[in-house]
C-alpha positions in Angstrom: 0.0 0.0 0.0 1.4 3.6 -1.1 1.5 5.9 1.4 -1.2 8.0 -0.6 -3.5 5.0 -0.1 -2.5 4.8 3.5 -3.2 8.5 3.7 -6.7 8.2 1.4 -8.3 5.6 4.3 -11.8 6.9 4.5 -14.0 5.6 7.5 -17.6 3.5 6.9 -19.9 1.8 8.7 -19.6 -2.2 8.9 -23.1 -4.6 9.6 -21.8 -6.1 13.0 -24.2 -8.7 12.8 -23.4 -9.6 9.1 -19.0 -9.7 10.0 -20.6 -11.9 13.5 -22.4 -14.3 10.9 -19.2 -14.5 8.5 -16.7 -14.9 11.0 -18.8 -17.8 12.7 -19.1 -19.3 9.4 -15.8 -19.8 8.6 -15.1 -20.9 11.9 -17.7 -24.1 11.3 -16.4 -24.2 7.9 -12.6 -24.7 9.5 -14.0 -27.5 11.8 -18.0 -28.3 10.6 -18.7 -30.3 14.2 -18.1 -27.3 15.9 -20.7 -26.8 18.5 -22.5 -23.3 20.0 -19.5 -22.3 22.7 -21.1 -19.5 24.6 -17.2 -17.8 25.3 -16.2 -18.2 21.8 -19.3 -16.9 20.6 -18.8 -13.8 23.4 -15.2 -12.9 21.8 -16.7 -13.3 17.9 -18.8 -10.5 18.7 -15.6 -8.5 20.3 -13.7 -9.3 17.1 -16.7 -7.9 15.3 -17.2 -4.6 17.4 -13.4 -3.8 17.2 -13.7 -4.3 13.4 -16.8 -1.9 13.3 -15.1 0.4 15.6 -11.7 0.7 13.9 -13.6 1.1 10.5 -15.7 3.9 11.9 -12.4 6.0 13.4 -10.9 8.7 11.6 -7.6 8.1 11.1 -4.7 11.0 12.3 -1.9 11.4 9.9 1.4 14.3 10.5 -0.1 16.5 8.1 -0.1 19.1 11.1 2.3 20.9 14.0 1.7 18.3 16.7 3.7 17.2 19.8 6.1 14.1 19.9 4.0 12.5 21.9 0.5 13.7 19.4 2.7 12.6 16.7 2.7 9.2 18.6 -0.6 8.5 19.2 -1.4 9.4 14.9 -1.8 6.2 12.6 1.7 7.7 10.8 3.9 5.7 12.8 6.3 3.2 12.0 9.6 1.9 13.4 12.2 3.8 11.6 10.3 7.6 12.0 9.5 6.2 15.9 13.5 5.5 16.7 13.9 9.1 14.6 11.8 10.6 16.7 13.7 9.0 19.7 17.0 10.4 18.6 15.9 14.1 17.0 13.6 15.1 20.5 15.9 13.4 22.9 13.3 10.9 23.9 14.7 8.1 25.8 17.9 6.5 25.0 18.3 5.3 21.5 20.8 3.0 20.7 23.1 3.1 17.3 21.7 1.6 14.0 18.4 1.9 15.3 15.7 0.9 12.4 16.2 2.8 9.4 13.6 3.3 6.6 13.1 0.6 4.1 11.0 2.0 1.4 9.3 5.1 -0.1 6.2 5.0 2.7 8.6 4.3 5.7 10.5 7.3 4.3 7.6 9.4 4.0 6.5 8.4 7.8 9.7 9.9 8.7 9.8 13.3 6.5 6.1 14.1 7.9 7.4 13.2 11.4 9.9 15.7 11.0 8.1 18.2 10.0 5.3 17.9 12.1 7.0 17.9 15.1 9.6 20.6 13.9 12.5 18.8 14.3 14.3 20.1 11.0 17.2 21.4 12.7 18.2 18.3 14.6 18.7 16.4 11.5 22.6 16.2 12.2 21.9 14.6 15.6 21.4 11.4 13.1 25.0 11.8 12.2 26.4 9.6 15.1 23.3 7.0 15.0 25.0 4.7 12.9 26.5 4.9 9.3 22.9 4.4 7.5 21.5 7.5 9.4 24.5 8.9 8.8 23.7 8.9 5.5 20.4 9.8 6.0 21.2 12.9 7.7 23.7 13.5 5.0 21.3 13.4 2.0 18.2 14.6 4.0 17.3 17.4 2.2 18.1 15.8 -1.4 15.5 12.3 0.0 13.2 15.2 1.0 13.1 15.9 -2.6 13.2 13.3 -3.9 10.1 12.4 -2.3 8.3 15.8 -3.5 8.8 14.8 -6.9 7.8 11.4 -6.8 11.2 10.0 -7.6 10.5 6.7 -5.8 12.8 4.7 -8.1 15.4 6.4 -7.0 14.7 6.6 -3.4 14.5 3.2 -3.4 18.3 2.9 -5.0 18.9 5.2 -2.3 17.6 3.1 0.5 18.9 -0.3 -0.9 22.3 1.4 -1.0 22.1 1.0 3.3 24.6 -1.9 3.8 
């Protein structure tokens, strides 16, 4: 999934009772003798409502200022902007050659990270994280570009260039 797709997730309403009936029947399809179990019936229905709920939720993306900690809580998170984050706004104590992006969305995680949160200027903390943020750090403004122009080709030849 492109991060525009990630980005385009628009929320709808799900039947509850309709995902409870097709969840219960592929259970008895998966094993036909199975009987009506109270409990597992109980947690069907939790599956279902967490499904309807999660459907229903708007989703928060870094497309505004927010807080290190807003930024977070959003649905733009992933493991190599979260150890950024760790490193650029002094959160914690992150240890060198932390996770670094492995494609065009994980990238893209990060650049909205960074300017969400306004942490632009502590792009050369990166410089001792490691020699693959080193290099990130390095090129950060020429990835940043990259990405604006939809150069993902070459981003990814940037990216697979890590070892």
């Amino acid at each position: 999934m492109t991060q525009e797709e990630e980005m385009s997730f628009e929320s709808f309403n799900v039947d509850q009772m309709a995902l409870v009936t097709a969840i219960k029947g592929e259970l008895s399809k998966q094993n036909p003798s199975l009987p009506f179990e109270p409990a597992l019936f109980n947690k069907i229905v939790e599956a279902a409502n967490m499904i309807v709920e999660e459907c229903r939720r708007e989703r928060t993306f870094a497309e505004v200022k927010m807080t290190p900690q807003e930024w977070l809580i959003s649905d733009d998170v992933g493991e190599s902007s979260q150890y950024m984050l760790t490193v650029l706004a002094d959160i914690g104590h992150p240890v060198p050659n932390g996770e670094t992006p492995r494609d065009v969305d994980d990238l893209a995680r990060c650049i909205r990270m960074v300017k969400a949160c306004g942490l632009e200027s502590k792009i050369p903390k990166l410089r001792v994280m490691g020699d693959k943020w080193a290099r990130i750090a390095e090129y950060w403004e020429e990835l940043k570009n990259l990405y604006a122009a939809k150069e993902h080709a070459e981003i990814y030849d940037f990216l697979l260039f890590r070892e």
